[in-house]
Each structure stands twice: as structure tokens, then as C-alpha cells.
Kinemage of the C-alpha trace (Angstrom):
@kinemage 1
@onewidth
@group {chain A} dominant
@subgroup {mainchain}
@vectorlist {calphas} color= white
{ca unk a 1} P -2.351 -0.377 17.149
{ca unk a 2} L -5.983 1.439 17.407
{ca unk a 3} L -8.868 1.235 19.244
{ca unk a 4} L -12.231 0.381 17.429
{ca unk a 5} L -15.138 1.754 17.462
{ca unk a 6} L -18.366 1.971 15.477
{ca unk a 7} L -17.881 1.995 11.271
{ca unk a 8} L -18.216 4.887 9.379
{ca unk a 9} L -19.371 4.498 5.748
{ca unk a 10} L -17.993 6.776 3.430
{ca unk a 11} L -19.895 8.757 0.343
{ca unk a 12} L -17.062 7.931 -1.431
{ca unk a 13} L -16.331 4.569 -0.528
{ca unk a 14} L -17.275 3.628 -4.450
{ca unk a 15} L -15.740 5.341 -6.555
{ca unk a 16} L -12.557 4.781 -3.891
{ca unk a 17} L -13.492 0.915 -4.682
{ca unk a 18} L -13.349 1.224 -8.337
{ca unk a 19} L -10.279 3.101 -8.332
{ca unk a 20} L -8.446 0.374 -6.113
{ca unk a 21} L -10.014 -2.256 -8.017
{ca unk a 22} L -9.053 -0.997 -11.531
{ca unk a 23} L -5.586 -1.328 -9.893
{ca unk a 24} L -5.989 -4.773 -8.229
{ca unk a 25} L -7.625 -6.592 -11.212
{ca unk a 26} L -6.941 -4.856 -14.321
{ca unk a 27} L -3.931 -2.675 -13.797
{ca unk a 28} L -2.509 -0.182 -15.808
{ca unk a 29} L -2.506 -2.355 -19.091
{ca unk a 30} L -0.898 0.430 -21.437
{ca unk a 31} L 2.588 0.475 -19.139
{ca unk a 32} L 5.382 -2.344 -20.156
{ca unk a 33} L 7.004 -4.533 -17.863
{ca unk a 34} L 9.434 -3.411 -15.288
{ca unk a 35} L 12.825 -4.571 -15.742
{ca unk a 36} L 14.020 -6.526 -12.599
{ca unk a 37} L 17.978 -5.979 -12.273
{ca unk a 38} L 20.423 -7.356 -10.108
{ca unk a 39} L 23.409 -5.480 -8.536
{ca unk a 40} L 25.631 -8.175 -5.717
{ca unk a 41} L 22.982 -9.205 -3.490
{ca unk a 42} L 20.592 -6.219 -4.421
{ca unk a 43} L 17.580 -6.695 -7.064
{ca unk a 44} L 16.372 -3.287 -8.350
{ca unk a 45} L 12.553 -2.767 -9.184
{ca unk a 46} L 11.497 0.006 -11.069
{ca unk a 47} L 7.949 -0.083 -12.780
{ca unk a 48} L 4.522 -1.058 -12.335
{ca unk a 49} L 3.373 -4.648 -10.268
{ca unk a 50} L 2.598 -7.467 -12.917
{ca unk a 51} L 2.349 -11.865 -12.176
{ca unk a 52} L 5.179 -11.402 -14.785
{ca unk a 53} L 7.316 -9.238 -13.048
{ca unk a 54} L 6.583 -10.515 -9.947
{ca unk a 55} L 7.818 -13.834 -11.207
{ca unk a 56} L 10.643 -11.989 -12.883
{ca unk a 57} L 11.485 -11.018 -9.266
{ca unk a 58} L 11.064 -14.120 -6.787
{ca unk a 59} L 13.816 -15.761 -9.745
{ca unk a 60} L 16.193 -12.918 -9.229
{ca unk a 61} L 16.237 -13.019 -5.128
{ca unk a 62} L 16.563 -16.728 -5.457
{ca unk a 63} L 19.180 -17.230 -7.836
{ca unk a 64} L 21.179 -14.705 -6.517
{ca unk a 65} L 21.048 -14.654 -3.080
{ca unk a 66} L 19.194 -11.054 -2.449
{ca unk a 67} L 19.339 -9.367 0.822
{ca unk a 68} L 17.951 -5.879 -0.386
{ca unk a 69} L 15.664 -4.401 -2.500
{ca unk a 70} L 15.452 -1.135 -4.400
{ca unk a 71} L 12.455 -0.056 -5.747
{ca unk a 72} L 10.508 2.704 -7.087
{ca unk a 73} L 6.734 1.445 -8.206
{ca unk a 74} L 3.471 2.987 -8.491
{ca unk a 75} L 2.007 0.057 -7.412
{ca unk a 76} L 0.433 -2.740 -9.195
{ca unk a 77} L -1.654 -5.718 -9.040
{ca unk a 78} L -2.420 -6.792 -5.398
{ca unk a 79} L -1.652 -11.021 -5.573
{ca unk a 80} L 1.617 -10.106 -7.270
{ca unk a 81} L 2.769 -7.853 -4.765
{ca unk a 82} L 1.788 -9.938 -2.124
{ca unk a 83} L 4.149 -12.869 -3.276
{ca unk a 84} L 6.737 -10.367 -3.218
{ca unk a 85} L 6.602 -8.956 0.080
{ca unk a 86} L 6.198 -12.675 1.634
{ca unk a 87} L 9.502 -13.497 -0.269
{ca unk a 88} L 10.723 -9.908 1.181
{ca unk a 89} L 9.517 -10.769 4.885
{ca unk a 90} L 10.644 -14.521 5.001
{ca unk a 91} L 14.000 -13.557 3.745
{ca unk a 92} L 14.634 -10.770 5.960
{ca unk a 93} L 15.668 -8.521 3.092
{ca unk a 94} L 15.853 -4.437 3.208
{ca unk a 95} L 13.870 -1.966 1.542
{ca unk a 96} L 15.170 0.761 -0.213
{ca unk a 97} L 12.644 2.951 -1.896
{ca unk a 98} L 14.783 5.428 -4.254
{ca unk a 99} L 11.067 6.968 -6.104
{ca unk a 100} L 7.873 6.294 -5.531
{ca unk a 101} L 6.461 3.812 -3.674
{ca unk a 102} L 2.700 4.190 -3.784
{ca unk a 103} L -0.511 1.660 -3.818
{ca unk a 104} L 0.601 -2.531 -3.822
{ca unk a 105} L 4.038 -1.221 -2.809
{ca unk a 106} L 3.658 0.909 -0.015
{ca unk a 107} L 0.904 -1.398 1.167
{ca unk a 108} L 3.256 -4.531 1.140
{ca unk a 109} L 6.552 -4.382 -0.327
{ca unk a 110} L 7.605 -1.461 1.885
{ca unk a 111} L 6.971 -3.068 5.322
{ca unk a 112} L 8.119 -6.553 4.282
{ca unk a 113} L 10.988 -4.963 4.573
{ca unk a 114} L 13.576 -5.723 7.644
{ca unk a 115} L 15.350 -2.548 7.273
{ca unk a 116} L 13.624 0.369 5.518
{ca unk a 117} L 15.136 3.257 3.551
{ca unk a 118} L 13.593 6.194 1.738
{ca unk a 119} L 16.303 8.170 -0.024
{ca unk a 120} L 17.196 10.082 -3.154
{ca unk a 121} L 13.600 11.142 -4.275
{ca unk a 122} L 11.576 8.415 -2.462
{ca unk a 123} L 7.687 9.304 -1.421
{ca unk a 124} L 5.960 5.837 0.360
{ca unk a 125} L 2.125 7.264 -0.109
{ca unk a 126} L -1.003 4.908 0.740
{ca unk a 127} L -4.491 5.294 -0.736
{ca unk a 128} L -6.228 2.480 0.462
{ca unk a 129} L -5.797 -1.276 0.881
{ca unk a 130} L -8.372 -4.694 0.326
{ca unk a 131} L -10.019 -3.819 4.117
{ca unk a 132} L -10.702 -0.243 2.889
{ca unk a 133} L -12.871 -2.104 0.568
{ca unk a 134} L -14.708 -4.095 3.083
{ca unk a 135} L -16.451 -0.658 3.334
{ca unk a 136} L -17.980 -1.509 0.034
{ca unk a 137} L -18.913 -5.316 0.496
{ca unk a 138} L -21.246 -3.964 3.309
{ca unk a 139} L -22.785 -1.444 0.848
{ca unk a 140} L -23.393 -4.523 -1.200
{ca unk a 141} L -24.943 -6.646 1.184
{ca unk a 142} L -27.572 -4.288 2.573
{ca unk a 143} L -28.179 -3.245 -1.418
{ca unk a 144} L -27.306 0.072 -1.383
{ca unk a 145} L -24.584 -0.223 -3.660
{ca unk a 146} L -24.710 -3.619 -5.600
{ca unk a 147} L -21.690 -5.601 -7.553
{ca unk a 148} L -21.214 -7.851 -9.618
{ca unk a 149} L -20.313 -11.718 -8.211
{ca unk a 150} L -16.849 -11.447 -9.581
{ca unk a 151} L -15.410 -8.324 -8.260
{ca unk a 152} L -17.459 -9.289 -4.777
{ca unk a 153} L -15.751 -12.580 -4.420
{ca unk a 154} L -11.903 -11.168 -5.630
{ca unk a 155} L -12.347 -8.308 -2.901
{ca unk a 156} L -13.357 -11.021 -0.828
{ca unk a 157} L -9.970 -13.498 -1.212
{ca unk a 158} L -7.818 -10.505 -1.689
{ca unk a 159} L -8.719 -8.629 1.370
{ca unk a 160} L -8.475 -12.227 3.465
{ca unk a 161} L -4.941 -12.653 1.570
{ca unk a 162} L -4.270 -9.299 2.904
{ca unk a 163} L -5.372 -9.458 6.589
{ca unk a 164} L -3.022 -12.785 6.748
{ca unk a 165} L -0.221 -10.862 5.385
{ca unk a 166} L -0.340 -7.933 7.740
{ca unk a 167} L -1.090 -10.078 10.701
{ca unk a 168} L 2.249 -12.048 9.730
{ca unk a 169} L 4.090 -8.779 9.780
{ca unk a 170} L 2.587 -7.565 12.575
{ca unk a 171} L 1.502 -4.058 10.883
{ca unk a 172} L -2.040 -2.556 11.452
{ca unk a 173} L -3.276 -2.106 7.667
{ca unk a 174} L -5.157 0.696 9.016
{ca unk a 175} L -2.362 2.741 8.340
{ca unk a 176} L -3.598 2.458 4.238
{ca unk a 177} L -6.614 4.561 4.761
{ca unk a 178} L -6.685 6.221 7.766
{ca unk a 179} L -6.347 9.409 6.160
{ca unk a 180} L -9.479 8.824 3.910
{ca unk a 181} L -11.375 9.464 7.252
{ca unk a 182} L -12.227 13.159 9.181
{ca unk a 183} L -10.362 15.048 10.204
{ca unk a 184} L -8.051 14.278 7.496
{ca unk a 185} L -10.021 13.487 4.317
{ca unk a 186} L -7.335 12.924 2.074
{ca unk a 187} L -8.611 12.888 -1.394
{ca unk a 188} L -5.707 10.719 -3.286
{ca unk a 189} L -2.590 9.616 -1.374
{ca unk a 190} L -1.057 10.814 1.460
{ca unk a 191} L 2.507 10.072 3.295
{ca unk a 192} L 3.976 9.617 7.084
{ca unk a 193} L 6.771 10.595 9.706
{ca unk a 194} L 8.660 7.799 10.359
{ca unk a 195} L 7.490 7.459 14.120
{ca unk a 196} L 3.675 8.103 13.124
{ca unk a 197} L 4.721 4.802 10.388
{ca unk a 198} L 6.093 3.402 13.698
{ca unk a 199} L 2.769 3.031 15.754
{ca unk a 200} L 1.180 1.669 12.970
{ca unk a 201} L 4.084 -1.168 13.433
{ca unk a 202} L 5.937 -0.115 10.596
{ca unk a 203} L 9.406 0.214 12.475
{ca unk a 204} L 13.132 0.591 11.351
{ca unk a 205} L 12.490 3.444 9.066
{ca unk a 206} L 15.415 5.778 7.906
{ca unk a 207} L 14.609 8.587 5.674
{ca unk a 208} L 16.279 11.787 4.513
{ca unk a 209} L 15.776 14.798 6.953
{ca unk a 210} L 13.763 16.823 4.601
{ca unk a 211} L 11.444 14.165 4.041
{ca unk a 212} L 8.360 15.869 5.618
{ca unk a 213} L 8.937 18.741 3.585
{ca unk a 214} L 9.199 16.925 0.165
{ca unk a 215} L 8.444 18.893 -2.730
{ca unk a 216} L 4.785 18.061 -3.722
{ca unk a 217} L 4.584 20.032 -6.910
{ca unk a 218} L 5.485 17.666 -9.520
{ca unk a 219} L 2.145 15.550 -7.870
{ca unk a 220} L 0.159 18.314 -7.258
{ca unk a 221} L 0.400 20.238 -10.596
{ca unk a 222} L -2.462 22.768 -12.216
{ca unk a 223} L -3.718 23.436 -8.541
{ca unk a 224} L -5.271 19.548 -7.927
{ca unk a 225} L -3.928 17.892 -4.683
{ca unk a 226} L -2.622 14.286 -5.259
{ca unk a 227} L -0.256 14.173 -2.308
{ca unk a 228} L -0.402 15.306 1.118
{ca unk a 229} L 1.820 15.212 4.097
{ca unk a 230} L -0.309 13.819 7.338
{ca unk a 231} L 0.360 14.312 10.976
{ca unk a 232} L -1.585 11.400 13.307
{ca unk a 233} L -3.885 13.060 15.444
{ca unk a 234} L -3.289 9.984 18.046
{ca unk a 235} L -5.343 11.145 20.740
{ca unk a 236} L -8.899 10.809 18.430
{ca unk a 237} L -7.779 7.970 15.866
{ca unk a 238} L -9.877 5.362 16.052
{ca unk a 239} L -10.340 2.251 14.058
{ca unk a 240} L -13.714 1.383 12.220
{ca unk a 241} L -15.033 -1.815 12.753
{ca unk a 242} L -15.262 -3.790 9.537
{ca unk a 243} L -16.830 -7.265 11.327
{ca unk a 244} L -19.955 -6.451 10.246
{ca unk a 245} L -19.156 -6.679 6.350
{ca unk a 246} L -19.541 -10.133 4.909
């Protein structure tokens, strides 16, 4: 875990907030449903994170028995993916991730996970989580950046849906954000070593010995960074406080 210290608002804490929240409320409305499949005791996931396909999923790992998961998701709605990593955790299932694994599912389905896997082309990358937008709730109360009731009071139940989840897990969720901060400033999503994941208290990680060198070019095309690699600079990480948000 880190050490706190004083918060640090971020310029870009905003338009950081409406990106998560166009995820976290609205989704990507234009993509279909992913197909849930089931293999023996494994249920594949492959698409975006829907109440539907959530639901689609909890059926599968109860009806059949499931004791692993492989997935590949771009993330999703937040409540959804929540169920699903509680389901994940309680059963004690693995996590494979065989593609990407960004947003709702590297936030939660990834280190629900008893046993974690990244193979074939898997990338775990994190952009932010519900706390990252506590940030923004304390904009709103002093009135520097106002919003609306409804997206103030979802933040508000997601992020404390959230902060039960991780404490359950025992994971620090600062590990979702970090890298928004100096000296890192990570302007999308970025990714971790396996024993950087593992003092964040996301443990039992296997992944493919090239994995710090994974080709970034099919995310990083026409010269815009969307992916980075980070190293933890342990010695100066600290935590922001985020008590004094509402």
C-alpha cells in the first residue's frame, strides 16, 4: 500500500471525469453484446461490459460450475463489472486475459481473479477508477467545476460500491490512476510489471516474458500515445488524500 499525503487536483481531472463517466453510465451504445461461451469449467468473455452480459455471465459460471475465466474486454459499464468480479472473487476462479483488458476489467475483473494470466496478446491497462473521480466531486463542492445532481450522486454510489470491492480484495485502487499523476502523466492508459501490480496487492500474476516490451503500435498509431509501459517510482509515490471530497 501507499502513504498519503496532501491531494493534488488535476487540470484535467474533467474531461478525465467525462471520459470515465461516458463509460460508467452510458457506454459504448453502438457495440453489440459480447457473446459469453463456455468451454468445461471455463466461460470465455470477449466484448464490451453490459447488465446484459453481465447477467449472461453470472448464469454461465453458475450453471456450469466455472473455475476460470478468459477474457478480452475494453471495459464496460462499472455496476456490471462489479457483479462479475464479486462472483469471480467469491468463487475463487482464475483470470486469463488472452486481449485486452482495459477500464471496468482491469479495474475489477482482473484482480478478482485467484490466479492471474496474461498470455497470447493480453495488455491489462488502467485509466482511472470511481476514486479518481472523487477528484471531481471536490471540484463540485467548492464550485469550481459544477454537475449535474445525477451524475454527482452515481459517482457518489459507484465510487462507495468500488471502495467496498477493493477493500474486500484487499487491492489499493490507487493502482487505477497513479500514473495520471507527475512524474508519470500518462495521458490515456498505461500498464504494469507484475511485481510493481504486486505492491499494489495485485499478486499471483503470470505473464509472458516479453510482456514489458509489448508492441504498442497498433494503440499508438499516427504518432498519438494511447498506451504506455510504467515503471513505479516507489521511493516518491504517494497517495492523495481524497477525505476531503464529499
Amino acid at each position: 500500500m501507499v502513504h498519503p499525503s496532501r491531494p493534488r487536483i488535476d487540470a484535467n481531472v474533467k474531461a478525465v471525469a467525462i471520459a470515465l463517466l461516458s463509460v460508467a453510465l452510458t457506454g459504448c451504445a453502438t457495440q453489440k453484446f459480447a457473446p459469453v461461451l463456455v468451454s468445461g469449467k471455463t466461460v470465455v468473455f470477449q466484448g464490451l461490459i453490459y447488465a446484459a452480459t453481465a447477467d449472461e455471465f453470472v448464469r454461465a459460471v453458475e450453471q456450469h460450475g466455472a473455475n476460470r475465466v478468459l477474457i478480452a474486454s475494453g471495459g464496460g459499464h462499472v455496476a456490471p463489472a462489479l457483479r462479475m468480479a464479486r462472483v469471480i472473487h467469491d468463487r475463487g476462479m482464475d483470470v486469463e486475459v488472452f486481449g485486452q483488458c482495459f477500464s471496468s476489467c482491469a479495474n475489477y475483473i482482473f484482480p478478482a481473479g485467484k490466479n492471474k494470466s496474461i498470455t497470447a496478446l493480453g495488455l491489462v491497462g488502467w485509466h482511472g477508477n470511481m476514486q479518481h473521480l472523487l477528484h471531481l466531486l471536490h471540484l463540485h463542492r467548492t464550485g469550481k467545476a459544477p454537475i449535474t445532481g445525477a451524475i454527482l450522486e452515481e459517482v457518489t454510489t459507484l465510487a462507495a460500491q468500488e471502495a467496498e470491492f477493493y477493500k474486500t480484495i484487499c487491492v489499493d485502487p490507487f493502482i487505477t490512476w497513479f500514473g495520471k499523476l507527475p512524474p508519470y502523466d500518462v495521458r490515456d492508459t498505461y500498464f504494469l510489471a507484475p511485481h510493481d501490480m504486486a505492491r499494489f496487492g495485485i499478486r499471483d500474476v503470470a505473464v509472458r516474458a516479453d510482456y514489458a516490451q509489448t508492441d504498442l503500435a497498433p494503440y499508438n498509431a499516427a504518432g498519438v500515445e494511447k498506451v504506455r509501459f510504467v515503471q513505479v517510482k516507489w521511493e516518491s509515490l504517494r497517495m492523495p488524500l481524497v477525505a476531503e471530497s464529499p
